[in-house]
DRENMARMAR-378768 format. One record per atom (N, C-alpha, C, O, CB): residue number from 1; residue in one letter; atom name; x, y, z. Coordinates in Angstrom, 3 decimals, padded with zeros to 6 digits, m for minus. Glycine has a CB too. Layout:
<minus>
MINU pos code site       c1       c2       c3
MINU NUM    A   CA        X        Y        Z
...
</minus>
This chain:
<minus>
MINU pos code site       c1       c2       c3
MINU   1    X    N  015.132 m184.042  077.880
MINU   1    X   CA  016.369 m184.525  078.428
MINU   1    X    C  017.148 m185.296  077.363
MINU   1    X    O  018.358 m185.124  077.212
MINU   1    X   CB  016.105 m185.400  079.651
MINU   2    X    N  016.375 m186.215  076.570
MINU   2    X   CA  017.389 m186.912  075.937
MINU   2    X    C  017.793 m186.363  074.375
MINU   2    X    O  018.728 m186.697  073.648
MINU   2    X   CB  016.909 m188.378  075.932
MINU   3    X    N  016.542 m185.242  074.140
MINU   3    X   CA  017.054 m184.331  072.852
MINU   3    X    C  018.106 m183.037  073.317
MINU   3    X    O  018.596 m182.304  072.457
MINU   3    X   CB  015.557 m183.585  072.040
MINU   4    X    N  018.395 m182.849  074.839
MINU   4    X   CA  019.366 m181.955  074.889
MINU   4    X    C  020.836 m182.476  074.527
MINU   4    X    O  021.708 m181.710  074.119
MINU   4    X   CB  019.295 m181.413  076.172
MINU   5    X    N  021.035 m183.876  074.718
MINU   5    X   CA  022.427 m184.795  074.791
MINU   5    X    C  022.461 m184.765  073.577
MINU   5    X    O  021.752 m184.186  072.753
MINU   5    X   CB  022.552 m186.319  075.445
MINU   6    X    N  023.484 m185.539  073.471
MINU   6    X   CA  023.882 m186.026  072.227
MINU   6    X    C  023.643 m187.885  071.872
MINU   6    X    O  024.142 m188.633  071.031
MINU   6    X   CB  025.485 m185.554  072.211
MINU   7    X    N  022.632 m188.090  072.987
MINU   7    X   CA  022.917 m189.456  072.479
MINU   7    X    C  021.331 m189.917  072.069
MINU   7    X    O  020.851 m190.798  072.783
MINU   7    X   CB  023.745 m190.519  073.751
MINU   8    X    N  020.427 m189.350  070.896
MINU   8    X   CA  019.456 m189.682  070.110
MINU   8    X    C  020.369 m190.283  069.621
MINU   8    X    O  020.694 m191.062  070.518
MINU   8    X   CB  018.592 m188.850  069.411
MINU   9    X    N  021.039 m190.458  068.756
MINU   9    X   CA  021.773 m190.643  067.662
MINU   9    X    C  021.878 m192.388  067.970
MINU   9    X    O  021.278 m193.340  067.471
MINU   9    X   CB  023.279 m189.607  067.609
MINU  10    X    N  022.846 m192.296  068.940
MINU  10    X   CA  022.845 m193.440  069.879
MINU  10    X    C  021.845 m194.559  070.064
MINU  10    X    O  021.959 m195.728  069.695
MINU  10    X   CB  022.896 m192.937  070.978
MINU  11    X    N  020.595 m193.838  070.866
MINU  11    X   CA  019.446 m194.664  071.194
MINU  11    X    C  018.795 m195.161  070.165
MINU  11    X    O  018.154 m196.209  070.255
MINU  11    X   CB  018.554 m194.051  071.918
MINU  12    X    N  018.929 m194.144  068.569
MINU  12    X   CA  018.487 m194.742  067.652
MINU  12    X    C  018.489 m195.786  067.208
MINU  12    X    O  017.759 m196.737  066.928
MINU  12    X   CB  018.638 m194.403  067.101
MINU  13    X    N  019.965 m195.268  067.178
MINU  13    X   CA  021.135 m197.303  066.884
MINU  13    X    C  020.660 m198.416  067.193
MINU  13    X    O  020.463 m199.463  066.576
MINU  13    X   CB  022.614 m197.728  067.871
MINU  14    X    N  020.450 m197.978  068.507
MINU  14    X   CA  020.917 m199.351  069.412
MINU  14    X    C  018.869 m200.184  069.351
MINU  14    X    O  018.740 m201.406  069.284
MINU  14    X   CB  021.801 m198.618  071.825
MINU  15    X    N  017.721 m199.327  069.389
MINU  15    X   CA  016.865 m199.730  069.356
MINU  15    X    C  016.838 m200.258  067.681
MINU  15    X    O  016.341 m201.370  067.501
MINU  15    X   CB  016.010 m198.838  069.987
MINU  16    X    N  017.177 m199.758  066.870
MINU  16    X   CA  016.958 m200.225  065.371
MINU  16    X    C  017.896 m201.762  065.324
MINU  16    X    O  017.642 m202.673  064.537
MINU  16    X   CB  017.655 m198.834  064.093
MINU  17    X    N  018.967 m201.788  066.312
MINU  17    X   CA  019.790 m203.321  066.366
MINU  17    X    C  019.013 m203.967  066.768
MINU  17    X    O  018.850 m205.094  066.300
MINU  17    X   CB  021.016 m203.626  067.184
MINU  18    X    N  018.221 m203.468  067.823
MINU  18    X   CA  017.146 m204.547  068.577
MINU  18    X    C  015.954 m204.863  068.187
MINU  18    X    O  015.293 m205.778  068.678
MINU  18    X   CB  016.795 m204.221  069.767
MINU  19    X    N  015.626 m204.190  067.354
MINU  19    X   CA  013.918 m204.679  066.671
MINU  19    X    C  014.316 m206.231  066.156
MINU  19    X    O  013.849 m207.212  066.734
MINU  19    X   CB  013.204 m203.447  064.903
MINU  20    X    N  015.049 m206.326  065.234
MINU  20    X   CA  014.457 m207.828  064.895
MINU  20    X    C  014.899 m208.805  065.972
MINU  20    X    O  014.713 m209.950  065.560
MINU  20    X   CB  015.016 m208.437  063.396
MINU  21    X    N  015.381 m208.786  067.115
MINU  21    X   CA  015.032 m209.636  068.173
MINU  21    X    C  014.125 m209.251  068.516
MINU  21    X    O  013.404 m210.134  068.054
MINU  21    X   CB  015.733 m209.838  069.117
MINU  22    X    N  013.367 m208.499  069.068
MINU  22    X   CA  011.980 m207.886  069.719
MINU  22    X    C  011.066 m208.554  068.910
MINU  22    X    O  010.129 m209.032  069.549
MINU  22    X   CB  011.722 m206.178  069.661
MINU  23    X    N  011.028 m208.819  067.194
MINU  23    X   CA  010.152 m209.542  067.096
MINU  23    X    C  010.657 m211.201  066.706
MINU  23    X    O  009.813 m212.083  066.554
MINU  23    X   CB  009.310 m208.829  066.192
MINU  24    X    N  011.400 m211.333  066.640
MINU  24    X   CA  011.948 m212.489  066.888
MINU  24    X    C  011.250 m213.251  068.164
MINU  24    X    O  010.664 m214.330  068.250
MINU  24    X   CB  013.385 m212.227  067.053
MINU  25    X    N  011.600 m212.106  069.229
MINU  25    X   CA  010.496 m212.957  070.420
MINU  25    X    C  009.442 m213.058  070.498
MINU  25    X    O  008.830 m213.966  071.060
MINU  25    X   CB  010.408 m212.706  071.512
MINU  26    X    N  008.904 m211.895  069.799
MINU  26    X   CA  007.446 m211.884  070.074
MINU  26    X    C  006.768 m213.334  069.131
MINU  26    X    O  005.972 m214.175  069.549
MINU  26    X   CB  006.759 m210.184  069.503
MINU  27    X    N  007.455 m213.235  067.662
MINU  27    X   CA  006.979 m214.329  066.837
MINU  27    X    C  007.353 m216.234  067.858
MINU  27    X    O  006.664 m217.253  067.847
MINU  27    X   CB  008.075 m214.023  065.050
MINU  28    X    N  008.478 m215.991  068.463
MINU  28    X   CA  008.458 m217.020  069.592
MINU  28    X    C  007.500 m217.105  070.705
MINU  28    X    O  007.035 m218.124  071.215
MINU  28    X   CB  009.576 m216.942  070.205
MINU  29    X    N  007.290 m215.935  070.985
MINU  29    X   CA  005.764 m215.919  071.596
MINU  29    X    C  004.748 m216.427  071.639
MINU  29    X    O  004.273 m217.205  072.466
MINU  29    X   CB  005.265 m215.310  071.459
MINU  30    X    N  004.375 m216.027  070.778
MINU  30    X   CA  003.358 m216.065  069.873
MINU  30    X    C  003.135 m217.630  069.728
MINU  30    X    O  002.249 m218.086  070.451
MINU  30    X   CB  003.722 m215.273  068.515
MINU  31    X    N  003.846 m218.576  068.852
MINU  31    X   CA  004.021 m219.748  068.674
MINU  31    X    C  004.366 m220.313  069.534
MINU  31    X    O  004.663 m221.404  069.048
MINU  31    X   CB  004.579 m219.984  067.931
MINU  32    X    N  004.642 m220.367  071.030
MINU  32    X   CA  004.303 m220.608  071.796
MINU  32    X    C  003.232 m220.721  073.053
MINU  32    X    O  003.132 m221.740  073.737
MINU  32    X   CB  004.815 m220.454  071.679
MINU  33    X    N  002.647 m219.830  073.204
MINU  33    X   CA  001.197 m219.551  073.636
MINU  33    X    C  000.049 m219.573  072.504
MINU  33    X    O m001.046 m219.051  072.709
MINU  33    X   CB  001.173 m218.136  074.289
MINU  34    X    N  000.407 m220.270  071.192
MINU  34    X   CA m000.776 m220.642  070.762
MINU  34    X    C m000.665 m222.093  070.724
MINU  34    X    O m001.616 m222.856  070.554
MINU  34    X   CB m001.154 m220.015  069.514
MINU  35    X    N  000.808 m222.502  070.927
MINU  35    X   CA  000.601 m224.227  071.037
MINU  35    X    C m000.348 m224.360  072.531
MINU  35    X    O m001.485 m224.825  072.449
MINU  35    X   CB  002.491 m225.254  071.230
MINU  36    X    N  000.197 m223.926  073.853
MINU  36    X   CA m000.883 m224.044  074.567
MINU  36    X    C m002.083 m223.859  075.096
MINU  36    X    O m002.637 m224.109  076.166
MINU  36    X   CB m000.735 m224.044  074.885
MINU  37    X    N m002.509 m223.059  073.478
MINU  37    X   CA m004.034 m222.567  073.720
MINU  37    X    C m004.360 m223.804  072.871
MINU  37    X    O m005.359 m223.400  072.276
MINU  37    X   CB m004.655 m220.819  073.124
MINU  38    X    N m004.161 m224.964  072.471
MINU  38    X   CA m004.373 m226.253  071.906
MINU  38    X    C m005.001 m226.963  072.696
MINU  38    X    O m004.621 m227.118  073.857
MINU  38    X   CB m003.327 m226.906  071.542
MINU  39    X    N m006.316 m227.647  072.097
MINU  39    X   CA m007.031 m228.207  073.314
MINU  39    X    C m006.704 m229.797  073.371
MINU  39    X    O m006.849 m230.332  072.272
MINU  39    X   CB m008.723 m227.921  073.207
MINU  40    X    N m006.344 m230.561  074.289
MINU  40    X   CA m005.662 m231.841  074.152
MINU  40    X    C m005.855 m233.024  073.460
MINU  40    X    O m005.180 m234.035  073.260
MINU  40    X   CB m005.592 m232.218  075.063
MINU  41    X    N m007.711 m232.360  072.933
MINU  41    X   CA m008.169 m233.500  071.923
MINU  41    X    C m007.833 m232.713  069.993
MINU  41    X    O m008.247 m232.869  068.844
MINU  41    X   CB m010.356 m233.861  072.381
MINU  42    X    N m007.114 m232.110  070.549
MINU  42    X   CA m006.813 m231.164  068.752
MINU  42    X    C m005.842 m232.146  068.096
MINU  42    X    O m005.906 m232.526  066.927
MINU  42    X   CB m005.777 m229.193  068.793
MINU  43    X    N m004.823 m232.549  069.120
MINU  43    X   CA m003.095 m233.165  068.903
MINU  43    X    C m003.421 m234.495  068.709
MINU  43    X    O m003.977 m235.007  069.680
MINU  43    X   CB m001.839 m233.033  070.340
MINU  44    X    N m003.232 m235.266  067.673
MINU  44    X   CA m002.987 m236.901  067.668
MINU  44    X    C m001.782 m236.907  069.100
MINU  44    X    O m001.121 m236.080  069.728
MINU  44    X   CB m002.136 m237.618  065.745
MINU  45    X    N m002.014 m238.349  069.097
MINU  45    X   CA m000.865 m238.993  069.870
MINU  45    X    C  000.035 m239.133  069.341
MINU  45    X    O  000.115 m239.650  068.227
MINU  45    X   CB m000.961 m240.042  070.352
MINU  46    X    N  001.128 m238.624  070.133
MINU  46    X   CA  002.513 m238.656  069.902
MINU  46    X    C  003.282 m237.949  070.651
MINU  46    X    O  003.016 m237.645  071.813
MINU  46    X   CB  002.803 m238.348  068.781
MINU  47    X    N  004.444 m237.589  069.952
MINU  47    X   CA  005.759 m236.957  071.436
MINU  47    X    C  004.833 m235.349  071.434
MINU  47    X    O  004.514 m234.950  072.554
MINU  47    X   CB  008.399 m236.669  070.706
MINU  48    X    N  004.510 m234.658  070.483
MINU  48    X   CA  004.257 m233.457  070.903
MINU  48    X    C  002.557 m233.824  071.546
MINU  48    X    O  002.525 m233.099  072.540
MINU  48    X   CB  004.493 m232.256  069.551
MINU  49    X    N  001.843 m234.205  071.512
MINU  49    X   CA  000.855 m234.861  072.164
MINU  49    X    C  001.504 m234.964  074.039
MINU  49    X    O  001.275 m234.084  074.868
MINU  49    X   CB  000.620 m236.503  071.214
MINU  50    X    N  001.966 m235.700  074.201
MINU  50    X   CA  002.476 m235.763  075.855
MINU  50    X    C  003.399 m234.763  075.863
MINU  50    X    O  002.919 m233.946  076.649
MINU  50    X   CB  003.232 m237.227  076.457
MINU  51    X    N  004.309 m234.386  075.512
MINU  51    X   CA  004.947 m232.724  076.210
MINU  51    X    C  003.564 m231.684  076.982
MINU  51    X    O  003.402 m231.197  078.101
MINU  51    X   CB  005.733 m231.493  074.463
MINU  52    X    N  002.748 m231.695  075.683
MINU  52    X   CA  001.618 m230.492  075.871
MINU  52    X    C  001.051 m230.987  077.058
MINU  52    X    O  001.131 m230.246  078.038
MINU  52    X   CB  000.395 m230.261  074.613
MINU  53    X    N  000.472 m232.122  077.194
MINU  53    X   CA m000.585 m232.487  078.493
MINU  53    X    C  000.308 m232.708  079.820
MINU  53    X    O m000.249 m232.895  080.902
MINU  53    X   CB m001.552 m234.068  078.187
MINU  54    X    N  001.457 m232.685  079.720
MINU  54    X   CA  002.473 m232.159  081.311
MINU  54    X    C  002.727 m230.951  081.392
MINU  54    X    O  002.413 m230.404  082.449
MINU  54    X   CB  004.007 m232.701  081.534
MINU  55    X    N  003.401 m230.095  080.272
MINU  55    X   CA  003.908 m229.021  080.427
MINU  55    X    C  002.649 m227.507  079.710
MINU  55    X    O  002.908 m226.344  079.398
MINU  55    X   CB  005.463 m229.327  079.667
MINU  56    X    N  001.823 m228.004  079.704
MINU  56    X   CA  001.149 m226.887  078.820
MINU  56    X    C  001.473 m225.884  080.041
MINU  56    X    O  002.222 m225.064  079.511
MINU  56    X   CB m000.721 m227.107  078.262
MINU  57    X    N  001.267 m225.396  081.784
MINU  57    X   CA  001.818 m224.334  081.821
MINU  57    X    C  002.880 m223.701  082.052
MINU  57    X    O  002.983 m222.612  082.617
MINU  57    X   CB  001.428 m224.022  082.170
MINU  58    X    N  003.972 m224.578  081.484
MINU  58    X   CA  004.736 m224.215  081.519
MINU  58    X    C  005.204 m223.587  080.118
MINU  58    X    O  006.065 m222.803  079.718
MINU  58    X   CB  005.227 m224.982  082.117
MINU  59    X    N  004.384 m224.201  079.704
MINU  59    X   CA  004.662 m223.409  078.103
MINU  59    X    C  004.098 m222.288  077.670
MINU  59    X    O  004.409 m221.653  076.662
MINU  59    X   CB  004.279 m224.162  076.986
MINU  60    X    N  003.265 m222.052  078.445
MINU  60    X   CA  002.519 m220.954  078.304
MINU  60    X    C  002.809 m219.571  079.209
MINU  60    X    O  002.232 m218.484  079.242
MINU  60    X   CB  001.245 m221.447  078.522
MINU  61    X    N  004.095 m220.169  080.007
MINU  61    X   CA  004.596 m219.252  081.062
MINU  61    X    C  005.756 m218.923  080.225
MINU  61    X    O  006.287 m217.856  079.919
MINU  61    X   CB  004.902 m219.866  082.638
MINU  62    X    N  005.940 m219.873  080.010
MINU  62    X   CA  008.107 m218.830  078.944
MINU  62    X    C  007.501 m218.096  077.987
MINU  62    X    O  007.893 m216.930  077.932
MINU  62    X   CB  009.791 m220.218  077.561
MINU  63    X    N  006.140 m218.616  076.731
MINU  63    X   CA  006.034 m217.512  076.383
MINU  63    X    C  005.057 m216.295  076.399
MINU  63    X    O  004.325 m215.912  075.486
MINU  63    X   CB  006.245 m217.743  075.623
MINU  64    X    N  005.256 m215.654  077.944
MINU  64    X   CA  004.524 m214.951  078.487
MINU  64    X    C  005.867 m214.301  078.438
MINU  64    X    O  006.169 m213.407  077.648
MINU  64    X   CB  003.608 m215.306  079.649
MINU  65    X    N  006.910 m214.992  079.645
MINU  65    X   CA  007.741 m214.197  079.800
MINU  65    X    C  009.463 m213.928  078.713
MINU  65    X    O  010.544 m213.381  078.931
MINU  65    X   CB  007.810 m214.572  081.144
MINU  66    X    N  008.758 m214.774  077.409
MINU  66    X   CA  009.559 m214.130  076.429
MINU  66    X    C  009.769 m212.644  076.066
MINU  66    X    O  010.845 m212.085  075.854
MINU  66    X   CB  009.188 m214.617  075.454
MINU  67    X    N  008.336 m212.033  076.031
MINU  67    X   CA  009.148 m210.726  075.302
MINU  67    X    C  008.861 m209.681  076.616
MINU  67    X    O  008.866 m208.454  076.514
MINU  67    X   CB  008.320 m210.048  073.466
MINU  68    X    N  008.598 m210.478  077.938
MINU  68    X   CA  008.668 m209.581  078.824
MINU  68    X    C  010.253 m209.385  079.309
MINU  68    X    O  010.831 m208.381  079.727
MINU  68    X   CB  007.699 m209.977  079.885
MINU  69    X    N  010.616 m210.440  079.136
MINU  69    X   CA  012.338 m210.273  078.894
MINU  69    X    C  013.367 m209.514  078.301
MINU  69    X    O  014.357 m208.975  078.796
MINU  69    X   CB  012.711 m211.037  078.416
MINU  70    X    N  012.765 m209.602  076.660
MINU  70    X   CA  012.828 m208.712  075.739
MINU  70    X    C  012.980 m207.266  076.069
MINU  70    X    O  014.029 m206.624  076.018
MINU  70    X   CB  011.834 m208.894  075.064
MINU  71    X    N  011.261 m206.642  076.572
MINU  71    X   CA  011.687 m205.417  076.928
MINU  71    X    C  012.234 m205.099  077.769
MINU  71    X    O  012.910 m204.070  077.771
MINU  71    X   CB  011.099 m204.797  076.987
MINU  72    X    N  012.111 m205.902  078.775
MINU  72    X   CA  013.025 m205.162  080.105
MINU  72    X    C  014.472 m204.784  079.610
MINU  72    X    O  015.105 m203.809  080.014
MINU  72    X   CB  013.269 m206.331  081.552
MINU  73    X    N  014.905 m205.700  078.675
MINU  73    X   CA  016.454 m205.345  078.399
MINU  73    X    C  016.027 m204.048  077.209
MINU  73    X    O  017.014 m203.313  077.166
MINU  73    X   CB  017.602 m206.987  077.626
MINU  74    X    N  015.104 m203.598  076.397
MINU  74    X   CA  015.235 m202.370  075.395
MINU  74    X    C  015.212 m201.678  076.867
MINU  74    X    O  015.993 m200.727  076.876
MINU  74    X   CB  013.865 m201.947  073.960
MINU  75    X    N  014.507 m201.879  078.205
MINU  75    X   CA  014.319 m200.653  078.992
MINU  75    X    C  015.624 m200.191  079.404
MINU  75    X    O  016.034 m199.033  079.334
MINU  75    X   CB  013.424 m200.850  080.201
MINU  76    X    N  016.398 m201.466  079.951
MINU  76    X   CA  017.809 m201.870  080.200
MINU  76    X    C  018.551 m200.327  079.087
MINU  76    X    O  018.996 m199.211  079.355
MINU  76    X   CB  018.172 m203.956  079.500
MINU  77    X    N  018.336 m201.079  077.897
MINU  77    X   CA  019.350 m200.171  077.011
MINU  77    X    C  018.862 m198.751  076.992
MINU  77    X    O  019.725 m197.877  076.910
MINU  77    X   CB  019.466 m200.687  075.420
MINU  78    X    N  017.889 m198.478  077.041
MINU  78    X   CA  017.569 m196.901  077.074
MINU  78    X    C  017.715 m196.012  078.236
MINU  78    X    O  017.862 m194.791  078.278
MINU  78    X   CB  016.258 m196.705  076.765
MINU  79    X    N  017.621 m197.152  079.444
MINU  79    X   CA  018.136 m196.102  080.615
MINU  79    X    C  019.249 m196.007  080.428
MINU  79    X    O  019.682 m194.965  080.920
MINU  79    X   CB  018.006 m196.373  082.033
MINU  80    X    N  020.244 m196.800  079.766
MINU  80    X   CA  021.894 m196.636  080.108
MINU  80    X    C  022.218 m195.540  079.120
MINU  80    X    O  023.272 m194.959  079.379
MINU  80    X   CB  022.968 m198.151  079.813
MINU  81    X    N  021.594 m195.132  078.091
MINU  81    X   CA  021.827 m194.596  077.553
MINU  81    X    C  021.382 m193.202  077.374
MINU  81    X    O  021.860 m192.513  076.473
MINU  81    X   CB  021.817 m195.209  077.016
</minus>
């Protein structure tokens, strides 16, 4: 279906614009779900010390749903296209 159209050409584009956000997020990811794989006696005390021990799941939830975000929108762009 999409090698009968004319718009490979297209989808090419538009996924080659989007890779370095794709890993852009993922590397945000990433560095985010490994701060909260930090165990609470790893961190001296300090400001990043108390963020982690309130919010660790929450931090570990955005970057879950960072590059699940991500793709939904490459899925976004490839169905439209």
């Amino acid at each position: 279906m999409l090698a009968a159209g004319n718009h490979y050409s297209e989808l090419k584009e538009a996924v080659e614009a989007g890779l370095p956000f794709l890993f852009a997020a993922l590397a945000v990811s990433l560095l985010l779900l490994g701060l909260s794989a930090i165990p609470p006696s790893a961190i001296p005390v300090g400001p990043l010390a108390r963020l982690l021990v309130h919010r660790r799941l929450q931090i570990a939830l955005v970057g879950t749903m960072i590059p699940v975000g991500t793709l939904l929108g490459f899925l976004v762009v490839y169905w439209a296209l």
